[in-house]
N, C-alpha and C positions, 0 to 999 in steps of 0.2 A: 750417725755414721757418714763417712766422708764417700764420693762417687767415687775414689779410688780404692776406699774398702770393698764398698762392693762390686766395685768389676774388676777386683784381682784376682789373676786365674794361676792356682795352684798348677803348675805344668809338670814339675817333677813330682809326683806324691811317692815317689820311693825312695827319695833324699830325706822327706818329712819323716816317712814310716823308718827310717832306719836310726833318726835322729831320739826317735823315742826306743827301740829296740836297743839299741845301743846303750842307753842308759843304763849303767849302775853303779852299786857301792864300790869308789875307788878306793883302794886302802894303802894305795901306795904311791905318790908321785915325786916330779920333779920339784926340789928345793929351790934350785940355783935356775930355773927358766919362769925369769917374772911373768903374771900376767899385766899389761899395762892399765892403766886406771879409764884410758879411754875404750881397752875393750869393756873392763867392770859396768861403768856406764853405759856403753850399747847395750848389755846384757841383761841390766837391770831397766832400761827403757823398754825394751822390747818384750819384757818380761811383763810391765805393767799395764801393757793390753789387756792383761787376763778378766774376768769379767767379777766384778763384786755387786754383791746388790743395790740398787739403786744408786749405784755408782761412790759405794763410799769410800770404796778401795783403800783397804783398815791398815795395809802394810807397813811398817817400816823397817830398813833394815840397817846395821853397823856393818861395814866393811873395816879391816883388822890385817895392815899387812907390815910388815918392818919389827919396829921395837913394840911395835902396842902389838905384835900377834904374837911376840914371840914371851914377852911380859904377861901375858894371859897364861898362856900354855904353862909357865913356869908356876905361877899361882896355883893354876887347877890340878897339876901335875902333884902338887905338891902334898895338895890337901887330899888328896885321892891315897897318897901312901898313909897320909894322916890317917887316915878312914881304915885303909887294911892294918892299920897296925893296931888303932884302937877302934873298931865301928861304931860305938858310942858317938864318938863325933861325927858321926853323919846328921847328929840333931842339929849342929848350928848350919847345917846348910839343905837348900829344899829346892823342888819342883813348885813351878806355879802352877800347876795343872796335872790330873794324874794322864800323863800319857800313855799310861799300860793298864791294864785290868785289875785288881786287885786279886777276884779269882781268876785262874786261867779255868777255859775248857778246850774240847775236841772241836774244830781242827783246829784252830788256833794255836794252841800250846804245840801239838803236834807240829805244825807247820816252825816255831819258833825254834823246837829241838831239834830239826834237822837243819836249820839255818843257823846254830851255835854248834852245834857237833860236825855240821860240813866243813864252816869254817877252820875248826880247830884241828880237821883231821887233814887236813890240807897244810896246814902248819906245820905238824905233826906235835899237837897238843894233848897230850892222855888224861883221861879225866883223873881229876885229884892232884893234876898239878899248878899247883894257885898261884902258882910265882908267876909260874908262863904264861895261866889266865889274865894275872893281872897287869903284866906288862904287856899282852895284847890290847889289854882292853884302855890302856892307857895312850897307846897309840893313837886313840879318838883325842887326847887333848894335847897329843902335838899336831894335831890337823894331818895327820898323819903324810908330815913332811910338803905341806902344799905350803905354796906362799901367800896363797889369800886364805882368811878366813870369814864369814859371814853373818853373823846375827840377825835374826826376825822374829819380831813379833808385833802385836797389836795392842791396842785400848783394852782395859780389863772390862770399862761399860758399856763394849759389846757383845752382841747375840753372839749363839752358838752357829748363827751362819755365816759371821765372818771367820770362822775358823774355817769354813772350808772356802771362800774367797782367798783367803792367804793362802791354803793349802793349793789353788789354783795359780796364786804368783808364783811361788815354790817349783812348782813342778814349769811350769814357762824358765826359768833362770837356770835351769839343769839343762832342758830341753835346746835353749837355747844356747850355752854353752856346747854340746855336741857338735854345733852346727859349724865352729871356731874350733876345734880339734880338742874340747877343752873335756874335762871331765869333774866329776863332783860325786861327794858324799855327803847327803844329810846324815846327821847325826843327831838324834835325842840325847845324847849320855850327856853332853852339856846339862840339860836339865838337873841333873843330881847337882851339880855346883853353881844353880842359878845364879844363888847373890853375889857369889865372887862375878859370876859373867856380868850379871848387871852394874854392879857396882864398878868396875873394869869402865864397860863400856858405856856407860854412860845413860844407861837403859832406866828409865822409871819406875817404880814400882807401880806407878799407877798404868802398867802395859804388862802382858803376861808375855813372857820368852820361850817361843812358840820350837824354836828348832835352833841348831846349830847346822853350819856346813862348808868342809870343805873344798876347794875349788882353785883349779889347775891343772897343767898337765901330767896323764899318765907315768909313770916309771913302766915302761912295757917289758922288763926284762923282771917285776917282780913276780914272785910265784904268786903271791895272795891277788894279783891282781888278774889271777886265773878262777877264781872262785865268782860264778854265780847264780842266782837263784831260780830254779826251776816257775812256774806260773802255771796255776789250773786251765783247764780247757777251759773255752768261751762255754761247755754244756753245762759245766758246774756250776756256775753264777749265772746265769742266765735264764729267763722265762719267755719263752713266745704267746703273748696273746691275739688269737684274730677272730 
């Protein structure tokens, strides 16, 4: 640690607390207001401060902006309608990890269905209508109109504790984004079209495709970007022992 780390004094911690508070799923932004490549790089320097074990810091990430994000989005777009038309072909494309549980239980699931029925009813999406589900849910693979898009992920012949080292770069590169008026959406649903992602960008197979994620500025006048997620009280998760 440098003697400038440790003798810097956080002075405004309400700037900090508001940079995290402020965070969430954007699902709607600016097309036509670039981010510059040299903010991308502050963001992601600043980002890999975050702490991995014994300093292996497993990250890597593709940034995807111009023709190579808009050549992606058209791929995954495409194969996505593939899928609803026949789901069968969802066999030639996978997850390198299962992201989600295979069973749901309480509160999980709970908590999931009010986070897919919030959103939709804020749309004004009624259930059973699969056209409009799927063109929502397609939105994730136009980056939902940002001009950067992100890719991360790691070494496959690491531990499951560089999953949450990454998971800690991650949350720094949003984090810090806020701080630049910037906004972001991680998005999983990449995952359902790994190898086209991989293959695209260049990604190895021998490295698991940890997250996709949007990133840029807000569209403030969209309605969806009025939607967001409630958080348990600190009682709920929480245990004091003394």
């Amino acid at each position: 640690m440098t003697t400038s780390q440790v003798e810097t004094q956080v002075s405004d911690a309400a700037s900090v607390d508001a940079a995290i508070e402020s965070r969430f799923s954007c699902r709607a932004f600016l097309r036509d207001k670039p981010v510059p490549r040299e903010l991308i790089e502050s963001l992601l320097r600043v980002a890999s401060r975050a702490p991995s074990g014994t300093n292996t810091q497993p990250w890597n990430v593709v940034v995807l902006q111009g023709a190579s994000r808009d050549e992606l989005s058209r791929k995954v777009c495409a194969a996505h309608d593939e899928v609803q038309a026949n789901p069968a072909a969802a066999a030639r494309y996978r997850e390198d990890f299962d992201y989600y549980p295979e069973k749901w239980t309480s509160p999980f699931i709970d908590r999931r269905r009010e986070n897919g029925w919030g959103l939709y009813g804020l749309l004004g999406i009624q259930r059973g209508e699969k056209e409009k589900m799927h063109a929502q849910h397609q939105r994730n693979y136009e980056f939902f109109d940002a001009p950067v898009g992100l890719m991360f992920s790691i070494d496959k012949v690491l531990g499951r504790g560089s999953l949450m080292d990454a998971a800690m770069f991650i949350q720094n590169v949003m984090v810090a984004a806020r701080g630049h008026g910037l906004h972001t959406c991680p998005q999983a649903a990449w995952l359902d079209y790994g190898t086209i992602v991989k293959a695209h960008a260049g990604i190895p197979d021998s490295q698991l495709l940890l997250t996709g994620m949007s990133l840029g500025y807000a569209d403030l006048a969209a309605p969806v970007n009025r939607f967001h997620t409630p958080r348990e009280p600190v009682a709920n998760f929480t245990r004091w022992l003394e």
